[in-house]
Biopython code that builds the backbone (N, CA, C, O; Angstrom):
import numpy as np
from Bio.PDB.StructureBuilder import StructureBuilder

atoms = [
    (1, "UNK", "N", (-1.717, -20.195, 1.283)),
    (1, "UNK", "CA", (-1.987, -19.548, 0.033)),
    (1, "UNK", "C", (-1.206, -20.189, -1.099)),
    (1, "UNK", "O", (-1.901, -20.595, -2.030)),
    (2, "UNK", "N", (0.175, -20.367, -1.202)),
    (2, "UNK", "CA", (1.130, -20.960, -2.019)),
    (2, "UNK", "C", (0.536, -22.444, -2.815)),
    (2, "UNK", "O", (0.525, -22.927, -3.947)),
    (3, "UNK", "N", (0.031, -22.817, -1.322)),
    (3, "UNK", "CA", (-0.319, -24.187, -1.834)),
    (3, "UNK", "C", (-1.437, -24.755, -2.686)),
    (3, "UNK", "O", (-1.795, -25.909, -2.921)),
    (4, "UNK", "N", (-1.879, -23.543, -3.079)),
    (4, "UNK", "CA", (-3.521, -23.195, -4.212)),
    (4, "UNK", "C", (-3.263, -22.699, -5.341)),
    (4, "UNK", "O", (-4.077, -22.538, -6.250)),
    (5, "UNK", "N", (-1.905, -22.377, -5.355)),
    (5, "UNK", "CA", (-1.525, -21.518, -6.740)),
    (5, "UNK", "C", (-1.746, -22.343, -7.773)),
    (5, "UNK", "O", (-2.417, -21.875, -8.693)),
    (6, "UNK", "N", (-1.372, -23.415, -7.865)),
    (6, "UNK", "CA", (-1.111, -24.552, -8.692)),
    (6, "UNK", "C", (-2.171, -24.611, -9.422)),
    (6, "UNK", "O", (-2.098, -24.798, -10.637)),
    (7, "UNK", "N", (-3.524, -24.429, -8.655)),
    (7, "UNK", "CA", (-4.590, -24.601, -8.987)),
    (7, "UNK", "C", (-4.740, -23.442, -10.141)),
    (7, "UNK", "O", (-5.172, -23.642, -11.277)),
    (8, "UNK", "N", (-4.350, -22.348, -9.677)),
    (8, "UNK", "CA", (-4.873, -21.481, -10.643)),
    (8, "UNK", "C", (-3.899, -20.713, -11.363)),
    (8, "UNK", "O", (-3.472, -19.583, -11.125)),
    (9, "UNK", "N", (-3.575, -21.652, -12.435)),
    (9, "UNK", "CA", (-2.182, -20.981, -13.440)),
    (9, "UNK", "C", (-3.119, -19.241, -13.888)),
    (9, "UNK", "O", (-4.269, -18.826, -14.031)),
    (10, "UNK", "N", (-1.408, -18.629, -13.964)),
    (10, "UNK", "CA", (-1.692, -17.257, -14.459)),
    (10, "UNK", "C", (-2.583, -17.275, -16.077)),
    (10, "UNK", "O", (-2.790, -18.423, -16.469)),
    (11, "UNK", "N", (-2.954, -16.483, -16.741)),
    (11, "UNK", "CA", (-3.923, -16.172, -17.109)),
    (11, "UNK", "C", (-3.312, -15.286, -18.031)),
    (11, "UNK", "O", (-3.344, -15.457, -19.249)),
    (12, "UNK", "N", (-2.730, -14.296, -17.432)),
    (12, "UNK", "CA", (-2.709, -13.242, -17.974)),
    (12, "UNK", "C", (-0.818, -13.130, -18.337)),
    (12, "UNK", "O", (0.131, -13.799, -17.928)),
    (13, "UNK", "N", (-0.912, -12.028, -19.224)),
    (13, "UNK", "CA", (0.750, -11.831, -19.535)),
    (13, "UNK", "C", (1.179, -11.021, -18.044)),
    (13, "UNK", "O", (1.948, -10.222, -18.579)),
    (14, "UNK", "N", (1.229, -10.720, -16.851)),
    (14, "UNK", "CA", (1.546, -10.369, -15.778)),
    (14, "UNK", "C", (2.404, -11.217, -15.182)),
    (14, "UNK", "O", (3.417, -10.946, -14.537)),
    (15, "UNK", "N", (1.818, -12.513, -15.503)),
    (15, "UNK", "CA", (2.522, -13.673, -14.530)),
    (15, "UNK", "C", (1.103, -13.798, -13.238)),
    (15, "UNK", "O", (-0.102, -13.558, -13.305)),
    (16, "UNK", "N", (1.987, -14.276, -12.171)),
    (16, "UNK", "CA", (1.160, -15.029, -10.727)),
    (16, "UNK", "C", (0.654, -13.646, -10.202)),
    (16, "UNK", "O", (0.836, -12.565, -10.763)),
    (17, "UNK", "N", (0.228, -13.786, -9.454)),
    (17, "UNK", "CA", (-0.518, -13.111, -8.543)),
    (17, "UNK", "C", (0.300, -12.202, -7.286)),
    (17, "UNK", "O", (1.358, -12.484, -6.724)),
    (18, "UNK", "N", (-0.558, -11.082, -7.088)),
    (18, "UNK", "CA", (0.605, -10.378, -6.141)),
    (18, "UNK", "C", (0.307, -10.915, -4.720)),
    (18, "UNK", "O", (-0.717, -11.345, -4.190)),
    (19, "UNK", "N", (1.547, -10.738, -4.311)),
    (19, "UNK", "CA", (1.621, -11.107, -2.694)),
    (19, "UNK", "C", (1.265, -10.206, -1.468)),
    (19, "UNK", "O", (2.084, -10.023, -0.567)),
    (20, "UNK", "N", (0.321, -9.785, -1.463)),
    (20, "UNK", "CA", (0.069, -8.853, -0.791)),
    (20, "UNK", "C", (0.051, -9.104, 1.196)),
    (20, "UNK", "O", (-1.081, -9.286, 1.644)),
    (21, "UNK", "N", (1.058, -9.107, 2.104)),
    (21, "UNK", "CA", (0.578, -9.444, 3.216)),
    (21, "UNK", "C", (-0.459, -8.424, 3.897)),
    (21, "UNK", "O", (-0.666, -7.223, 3.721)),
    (22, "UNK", "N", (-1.114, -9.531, 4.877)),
    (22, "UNK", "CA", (-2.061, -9.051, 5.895)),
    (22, "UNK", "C", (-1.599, -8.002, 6.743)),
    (22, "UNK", "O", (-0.495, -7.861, 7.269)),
    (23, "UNK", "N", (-3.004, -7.020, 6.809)),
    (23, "UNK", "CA", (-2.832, -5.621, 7.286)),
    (23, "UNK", "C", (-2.684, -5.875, 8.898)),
    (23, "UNK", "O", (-3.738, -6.255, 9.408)),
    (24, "UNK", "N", (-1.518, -5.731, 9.847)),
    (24, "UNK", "CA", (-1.532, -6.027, 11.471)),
    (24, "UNK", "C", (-2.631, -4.868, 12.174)),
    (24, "UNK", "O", (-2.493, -3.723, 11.744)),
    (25, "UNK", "N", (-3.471, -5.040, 12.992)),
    (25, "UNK", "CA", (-4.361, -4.499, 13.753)),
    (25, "UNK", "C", (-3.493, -2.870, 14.052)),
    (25, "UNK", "O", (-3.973, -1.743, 13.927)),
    (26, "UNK", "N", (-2.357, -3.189, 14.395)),
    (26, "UNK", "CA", (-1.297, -1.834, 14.375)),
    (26, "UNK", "C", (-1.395, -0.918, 12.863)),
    (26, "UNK", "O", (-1.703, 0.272, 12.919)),
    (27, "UNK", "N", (-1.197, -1.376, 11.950)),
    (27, "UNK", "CA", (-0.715, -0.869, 10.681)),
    (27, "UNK", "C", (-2.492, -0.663, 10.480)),
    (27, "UNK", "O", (-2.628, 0.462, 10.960)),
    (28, "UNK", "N", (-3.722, -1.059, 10.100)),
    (28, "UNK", "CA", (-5.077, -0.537, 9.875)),
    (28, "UNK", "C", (-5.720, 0.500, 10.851)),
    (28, "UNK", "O", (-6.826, 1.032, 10.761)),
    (29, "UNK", "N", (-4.675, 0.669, 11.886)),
    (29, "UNK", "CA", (-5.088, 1.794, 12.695)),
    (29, "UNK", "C", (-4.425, 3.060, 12.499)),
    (29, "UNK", "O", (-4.973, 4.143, 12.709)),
    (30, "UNK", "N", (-2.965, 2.878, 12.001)),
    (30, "UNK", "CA", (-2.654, 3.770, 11.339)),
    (30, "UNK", "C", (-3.038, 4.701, 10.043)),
    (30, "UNK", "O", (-3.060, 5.930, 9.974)),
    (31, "UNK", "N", (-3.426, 3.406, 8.717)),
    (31, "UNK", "CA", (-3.564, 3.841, 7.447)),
    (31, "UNK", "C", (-5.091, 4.527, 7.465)),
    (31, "UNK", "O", (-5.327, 5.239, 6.490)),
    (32, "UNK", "N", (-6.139, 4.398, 8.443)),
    (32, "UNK", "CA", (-7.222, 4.469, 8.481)),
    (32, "UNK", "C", (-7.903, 5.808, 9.074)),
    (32, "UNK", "O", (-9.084, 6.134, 9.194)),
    (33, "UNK", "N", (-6.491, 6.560, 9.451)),
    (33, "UNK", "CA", (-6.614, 8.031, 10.043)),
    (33, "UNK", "C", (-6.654, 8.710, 8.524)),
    (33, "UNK", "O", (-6.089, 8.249, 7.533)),
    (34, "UNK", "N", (-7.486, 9.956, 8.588)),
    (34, "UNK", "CA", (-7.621, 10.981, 7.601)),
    (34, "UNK", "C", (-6.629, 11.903, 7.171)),
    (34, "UNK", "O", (-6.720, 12.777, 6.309)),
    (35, "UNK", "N", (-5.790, 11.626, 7.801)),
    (35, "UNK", "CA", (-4.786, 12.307, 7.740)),
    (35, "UNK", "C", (-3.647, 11.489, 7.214)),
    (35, "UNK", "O", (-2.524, 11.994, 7.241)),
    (36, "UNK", "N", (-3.820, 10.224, 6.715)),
    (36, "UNK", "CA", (-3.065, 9.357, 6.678)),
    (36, "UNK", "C", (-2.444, 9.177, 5.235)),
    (36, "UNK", "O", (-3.096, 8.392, 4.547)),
    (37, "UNK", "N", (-1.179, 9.800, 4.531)),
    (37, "UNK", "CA", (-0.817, 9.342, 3.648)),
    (37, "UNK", "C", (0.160, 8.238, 2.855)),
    (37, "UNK", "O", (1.279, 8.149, 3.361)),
    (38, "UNK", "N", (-0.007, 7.658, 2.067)),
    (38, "UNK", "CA", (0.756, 6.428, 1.737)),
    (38, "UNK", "C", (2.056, 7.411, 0.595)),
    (38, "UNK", "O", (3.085, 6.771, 0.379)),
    (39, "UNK", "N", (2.006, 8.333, 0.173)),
    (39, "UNK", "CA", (2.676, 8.835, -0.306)),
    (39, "UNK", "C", (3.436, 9.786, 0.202)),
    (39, "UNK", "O", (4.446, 10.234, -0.342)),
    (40, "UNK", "N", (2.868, 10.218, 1.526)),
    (40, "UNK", "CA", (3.327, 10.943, 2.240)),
    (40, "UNK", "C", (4.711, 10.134, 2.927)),
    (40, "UNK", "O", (5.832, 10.589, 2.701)),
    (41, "UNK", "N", (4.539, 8.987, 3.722)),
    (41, "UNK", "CA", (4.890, 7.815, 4.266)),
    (41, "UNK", "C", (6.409, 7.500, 3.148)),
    (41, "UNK", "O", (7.495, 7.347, 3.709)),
    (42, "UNK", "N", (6.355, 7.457, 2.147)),
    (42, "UNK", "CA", (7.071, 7.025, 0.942)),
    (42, "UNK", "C", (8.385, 7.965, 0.631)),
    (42, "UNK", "O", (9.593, 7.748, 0.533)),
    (43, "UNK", "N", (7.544, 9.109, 0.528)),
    (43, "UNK", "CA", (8.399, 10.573, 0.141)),
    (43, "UNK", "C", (9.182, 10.696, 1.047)),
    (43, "UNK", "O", (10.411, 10.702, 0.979)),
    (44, "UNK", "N", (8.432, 10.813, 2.062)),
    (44, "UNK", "CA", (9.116, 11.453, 3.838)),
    (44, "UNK", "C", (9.234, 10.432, 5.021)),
    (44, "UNK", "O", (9.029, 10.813, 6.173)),
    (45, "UNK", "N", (9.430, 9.662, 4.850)),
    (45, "UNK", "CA", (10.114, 8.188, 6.013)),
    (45, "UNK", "C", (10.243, 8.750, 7.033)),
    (45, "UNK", "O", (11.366, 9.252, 6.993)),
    (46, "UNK", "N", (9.547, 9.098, 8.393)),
    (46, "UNK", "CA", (10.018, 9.621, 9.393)),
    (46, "UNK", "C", (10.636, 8.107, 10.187)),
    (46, "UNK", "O", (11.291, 8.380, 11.193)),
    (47, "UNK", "N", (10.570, 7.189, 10.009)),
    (47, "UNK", "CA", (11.158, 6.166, 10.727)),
    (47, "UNK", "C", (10.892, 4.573, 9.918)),
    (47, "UNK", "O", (9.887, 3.862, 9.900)),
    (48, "UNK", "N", (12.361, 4.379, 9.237)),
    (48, "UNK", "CA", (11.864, 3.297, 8.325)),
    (48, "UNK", "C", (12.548, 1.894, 8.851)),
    (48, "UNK", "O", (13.034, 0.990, 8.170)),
    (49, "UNK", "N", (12.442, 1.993, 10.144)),
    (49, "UNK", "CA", (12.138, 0.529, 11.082)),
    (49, "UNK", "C", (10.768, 0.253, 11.412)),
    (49, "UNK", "O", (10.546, -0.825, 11.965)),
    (50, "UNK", "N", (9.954, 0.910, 11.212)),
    (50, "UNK", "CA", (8.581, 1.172, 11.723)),
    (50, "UNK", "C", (7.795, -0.351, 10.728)),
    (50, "UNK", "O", (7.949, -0.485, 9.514)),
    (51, "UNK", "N", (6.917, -1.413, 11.692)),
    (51, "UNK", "CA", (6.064, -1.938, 10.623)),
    (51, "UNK", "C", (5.319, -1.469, 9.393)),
    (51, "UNK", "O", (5.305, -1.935, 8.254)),
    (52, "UNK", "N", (4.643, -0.321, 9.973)),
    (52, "UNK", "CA", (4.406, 0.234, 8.568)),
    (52, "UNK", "C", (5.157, 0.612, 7.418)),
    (52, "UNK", "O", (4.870, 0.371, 6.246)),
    (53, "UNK", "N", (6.093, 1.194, 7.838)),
    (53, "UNK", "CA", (7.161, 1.493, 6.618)),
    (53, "UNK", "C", (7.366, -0.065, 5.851)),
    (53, "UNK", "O", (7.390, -0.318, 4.646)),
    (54, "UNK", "N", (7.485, -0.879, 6.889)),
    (54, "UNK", "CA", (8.188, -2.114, 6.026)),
    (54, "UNK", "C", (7.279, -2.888, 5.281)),
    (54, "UNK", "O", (7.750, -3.662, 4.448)),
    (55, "UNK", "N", (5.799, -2.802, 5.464)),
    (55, "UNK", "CA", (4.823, -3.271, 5.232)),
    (55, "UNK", "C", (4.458, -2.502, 4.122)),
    (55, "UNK", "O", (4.011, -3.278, 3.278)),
    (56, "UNK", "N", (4.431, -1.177, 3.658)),
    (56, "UNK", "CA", (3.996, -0.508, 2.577)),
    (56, "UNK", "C", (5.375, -0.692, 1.507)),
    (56, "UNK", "O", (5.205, -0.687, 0.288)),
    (57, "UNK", "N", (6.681, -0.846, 2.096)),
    (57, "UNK", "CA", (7.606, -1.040, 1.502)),
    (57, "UNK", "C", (7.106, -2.396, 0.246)),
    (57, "UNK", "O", (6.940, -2.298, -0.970)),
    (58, "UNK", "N", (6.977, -3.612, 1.176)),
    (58, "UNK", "CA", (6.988, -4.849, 0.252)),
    (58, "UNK", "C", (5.861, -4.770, -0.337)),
    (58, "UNK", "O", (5.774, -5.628, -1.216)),
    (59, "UNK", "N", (4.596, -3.865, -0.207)),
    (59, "UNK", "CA", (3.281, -3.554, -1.344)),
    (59, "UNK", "C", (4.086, -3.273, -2.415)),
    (59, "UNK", "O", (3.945, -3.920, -3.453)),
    (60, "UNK", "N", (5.005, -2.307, -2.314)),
    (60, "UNK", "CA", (4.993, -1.252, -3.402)),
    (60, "UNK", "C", (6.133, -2.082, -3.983)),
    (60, "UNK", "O", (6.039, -1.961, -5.205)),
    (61, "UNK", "N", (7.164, -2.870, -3.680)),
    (61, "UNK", "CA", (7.852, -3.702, -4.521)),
    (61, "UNK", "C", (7.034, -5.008, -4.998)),
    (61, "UNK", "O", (7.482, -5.679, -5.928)),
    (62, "UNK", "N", (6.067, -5.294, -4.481)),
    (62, "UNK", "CA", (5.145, -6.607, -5.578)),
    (62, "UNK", "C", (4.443, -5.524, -6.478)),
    (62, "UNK", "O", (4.289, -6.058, -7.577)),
    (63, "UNK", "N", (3.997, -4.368, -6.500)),
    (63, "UNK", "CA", (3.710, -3.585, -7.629)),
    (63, "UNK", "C", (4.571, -3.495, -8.371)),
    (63, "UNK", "O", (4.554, -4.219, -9.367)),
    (64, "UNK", "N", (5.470, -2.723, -8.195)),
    (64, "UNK", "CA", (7.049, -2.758, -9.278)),
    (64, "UNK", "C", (7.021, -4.173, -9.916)),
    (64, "UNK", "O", (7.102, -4.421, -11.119)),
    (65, "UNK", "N", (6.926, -4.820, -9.169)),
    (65, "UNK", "CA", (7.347, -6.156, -10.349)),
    (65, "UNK", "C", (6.586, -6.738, -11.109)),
    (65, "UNK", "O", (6.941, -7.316, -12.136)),
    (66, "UNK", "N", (5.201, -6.632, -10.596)),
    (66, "UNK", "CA", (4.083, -7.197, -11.319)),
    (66, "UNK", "C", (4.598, -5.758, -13.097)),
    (66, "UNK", "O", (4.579, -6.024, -14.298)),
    (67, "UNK", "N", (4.903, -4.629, -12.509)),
    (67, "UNK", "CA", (4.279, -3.624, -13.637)),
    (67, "UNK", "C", (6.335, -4.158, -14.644)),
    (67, "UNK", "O", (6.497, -3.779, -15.804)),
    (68, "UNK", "N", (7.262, -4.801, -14.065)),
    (68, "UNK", "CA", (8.716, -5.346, -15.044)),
    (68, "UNK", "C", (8.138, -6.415, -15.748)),
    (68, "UNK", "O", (8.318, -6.582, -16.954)),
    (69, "UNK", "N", (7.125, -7.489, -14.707)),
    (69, "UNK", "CA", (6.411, -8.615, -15.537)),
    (69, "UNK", "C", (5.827, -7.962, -16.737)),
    (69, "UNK", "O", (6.401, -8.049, -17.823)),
    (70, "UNK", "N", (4.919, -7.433, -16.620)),
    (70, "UNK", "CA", (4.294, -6.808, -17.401)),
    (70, "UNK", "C", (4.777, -5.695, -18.797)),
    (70, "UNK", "O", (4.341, -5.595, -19.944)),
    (71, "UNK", "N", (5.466, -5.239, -18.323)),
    (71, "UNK", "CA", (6.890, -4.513, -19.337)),
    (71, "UNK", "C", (7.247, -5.935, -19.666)),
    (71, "UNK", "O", (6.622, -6.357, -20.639)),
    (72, "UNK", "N", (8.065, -6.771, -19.131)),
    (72, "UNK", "CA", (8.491, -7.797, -20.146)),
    (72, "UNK", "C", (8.093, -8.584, -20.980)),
    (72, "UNK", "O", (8.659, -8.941, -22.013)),
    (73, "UNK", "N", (6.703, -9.010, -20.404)),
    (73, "UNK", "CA", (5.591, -9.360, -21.310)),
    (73, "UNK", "C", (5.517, -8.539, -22.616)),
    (73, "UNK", "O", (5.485, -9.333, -23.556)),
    (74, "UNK", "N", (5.485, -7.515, -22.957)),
    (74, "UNK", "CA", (5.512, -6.411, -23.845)),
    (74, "UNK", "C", (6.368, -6.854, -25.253)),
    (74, "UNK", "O", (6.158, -7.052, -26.449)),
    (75, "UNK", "N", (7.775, -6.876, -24.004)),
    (75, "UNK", "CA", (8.676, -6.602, -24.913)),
    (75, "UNK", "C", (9.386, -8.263, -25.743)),
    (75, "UNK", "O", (10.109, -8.313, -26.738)),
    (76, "UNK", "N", (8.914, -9.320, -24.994)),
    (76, "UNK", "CA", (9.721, -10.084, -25.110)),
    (76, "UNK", "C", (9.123, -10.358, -26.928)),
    (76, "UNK", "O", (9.962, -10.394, -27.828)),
    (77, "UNK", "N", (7.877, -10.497, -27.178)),
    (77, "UNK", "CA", (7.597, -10.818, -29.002)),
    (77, "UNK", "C", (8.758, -9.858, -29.888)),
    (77, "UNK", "O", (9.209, -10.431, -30.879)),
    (78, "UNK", "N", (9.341, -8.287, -29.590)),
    (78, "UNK", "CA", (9.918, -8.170, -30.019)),
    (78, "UNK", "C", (11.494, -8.667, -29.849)),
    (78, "UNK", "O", (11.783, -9.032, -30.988)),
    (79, "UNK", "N", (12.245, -8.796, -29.309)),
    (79, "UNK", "CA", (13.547, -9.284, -28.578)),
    (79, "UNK", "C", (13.814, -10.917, -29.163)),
    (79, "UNK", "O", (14.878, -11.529, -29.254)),
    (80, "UNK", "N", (12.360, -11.366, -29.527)),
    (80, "UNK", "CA", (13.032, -13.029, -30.067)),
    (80, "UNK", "C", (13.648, -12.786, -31.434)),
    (80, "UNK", "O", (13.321, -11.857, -32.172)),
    (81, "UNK", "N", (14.816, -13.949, -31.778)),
    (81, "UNK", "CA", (15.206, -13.927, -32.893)),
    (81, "UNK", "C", (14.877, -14.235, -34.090)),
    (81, "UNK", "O", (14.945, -15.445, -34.304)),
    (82, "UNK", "N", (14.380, -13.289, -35.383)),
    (82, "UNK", "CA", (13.730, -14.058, -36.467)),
    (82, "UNK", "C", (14.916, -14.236, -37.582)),
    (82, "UNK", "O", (15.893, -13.610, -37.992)),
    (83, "UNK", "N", (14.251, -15.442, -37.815)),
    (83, "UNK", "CA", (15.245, -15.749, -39.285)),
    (83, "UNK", "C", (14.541, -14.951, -40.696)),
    (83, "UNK", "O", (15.085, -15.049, -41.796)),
]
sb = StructureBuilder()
sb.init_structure("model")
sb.init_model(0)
sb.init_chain("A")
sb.init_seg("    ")
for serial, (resi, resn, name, xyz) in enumerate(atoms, 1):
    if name == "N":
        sb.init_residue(resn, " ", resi, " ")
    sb.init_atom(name, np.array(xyz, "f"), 0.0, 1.0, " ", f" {name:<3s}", serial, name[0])
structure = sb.get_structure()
Protein backbone atom coordinates (compact mmCIF):
# COMPACT_ATOMS: atom_id res chain seq x y z
CA UNK A 1 0.00 0.00 0.00
CA UNK A 2 2.80 2.60 1.13
CA UNK A 3 4.42 2.08 -1.98
CA UNK A 4 1.40 3.79 -4.17
CA UNK A 5 1.06 6.69 -2.01
CA UNK A 6 3.45 8.64 -3.93
CA UNK A 7 1.28 8.24 -6.65
CA UNK A 8 -1.49 9.86 -5.16
CA UNK A 9 -0.52 13.14 -3.27
CA UNK A 10 -3.21 14.30 -0.71
CA UNK A 11 -5.74 16.48 -2.15
CA UNK A 12 -7.35 17.62 0.48
CA UNK A 13 -6.46 19.86 3.74
CA UNK A 14 -6.68 16.36 5.88
CA UNK A 15 -3.37 15.27 4.74
CA UNK A 16 -2.74 11.25 3.47
CA UNK A 17 -5.03 8.81 3.77
CA UNK A 18 -6.18 6.72 6.75
CA UNK A 19 -4.60 3.53 7.62
CA UNK A 20 -7.10 1.40 8.18
CA UNK A 21 -5.87 -2.43 8.85
CA UNK A 22 -7.52 -5.58 7.54
CA UNK A 23 -10.50 -7.03 9.36
CA UNK A 24 -8.91 -10.88 10.77
CA UNK A 25 -11.60 -13.65 9.97
CA UNK A 26 -11.69 -13.61 14.08
CA UNK A 27 -12.48 -9.86 14.52
CA UNK A 28 -15.55 -9.92 11.30
CA UNK A 29 -17.04 -12.65 13.23
CA UNK A 30 -17.21 -10.80 16.10
CA UNK A 31 -18.27 -7.17 14.81
CA UNK A 32 -20.92 -8.89 12.61
CA UNK A 33 -23.12 -10.24 15.58
CA UNK A 34 -26.31 -8.00 16.28
CA UNK A 35 -25.55 -7.55 19.29
CA UNK A 36 -22.31 -6.22 18.55
CA UNK A 37 -21.24 -2.80 19.75
CA UNK A 38 -18.22 -0.67 18.78
CA UNK A 39 -19.12 1.75 21.42
CA UNK A 40 -20.06 -0.58 23.66
CA UNK A 41 -16.44 -2.31 23.20
CA UNK A 42 -14.84 1.37 23.81
CA UNK A 43 -16.85 2.48 26.93
CA UNK A 44 -16.67 -0.99 28.63
CA UNK A 45 -13.28 -2.98 27.68
CA UNK A 46 -14.07 -6.29 29.07
CA UNK A 47 -10.54 -7.43 27.97
CA UNK A 48 -8.14 -4.98 26.29
CA UNK A 49 -5.52 -7.68 25.20
CA UNK A 50 -8.16 -9.00 23.02
CA UNK A 51 -7.44 -8.48 18.97
CA UNK A 52 -10.39 -6.75 18.75
CA UNK A 53 -9.86 -4.27 21.31
CA UNK A 54 -6.50 -3.55 19.71
CA UNK A 55 -7.79 -3.46 16.30
CA UNK A 56 -10.74 -0.97 16.99
CA UNK A 57 -8.20 0.78 19.21
CA UNK A 58 -5.77 1.82 16.12
CA UNK A 59 -9.26 2.67 13.88
CA UNK A 60 -10.21 5.07 16.29
CA UNK A 61 -6.66 6.69 16.72
CA UNK A 62 -6.21 7.14 12.66
CA UNK A 63 -9.67 8.92 13.15
CA UNK A 64 -8.42 11.21 15.93
CA UNK A 65 -5.72 12.26 13.83
CA UNK A 66 -7.06 12.54 10.54
CA UNK A 67 -9.96 14.92 12.57
CA UNK A 68 -6.02 17.14 14.61
CA UNK A 69 -4.98 17.11 10.71
CA UNK A 70 -7.91 18.55 9.95
CA UNK A 71 -8.28 21.00 13.05
CA UNK A 72 -4.83 22.06 12.05
CA UNK A 73 -5.56 22.60 8.67
CA UNK A 74 -8.18 25.12 10.06
CA UNK A 75 -6.18 26.79 12.16
CA UNK A 76 -2.85 27.12 10.72
CA UNK A 77 -4.04 30.51 8.01
CA UNK A 78 -4.76 32.01 11.27
CA UNK A 79 -1.48 31.30 13.55
CA UNK A 80 0.93 32.59 10.55
CA UNK A 81 2.67 35.77 11.16
CA UNK A 82 1.45 38.98 9.38
CA UNK A 83 3.39 42.01 8.99
Amino acid sequence: MARYRDYFPATRKGGGPLSVPAVSPIIKGVIERRSFSFAALIHNPSDTTSELYGWTRRVFLEFRELELRLLLGDLKPSLQFQI
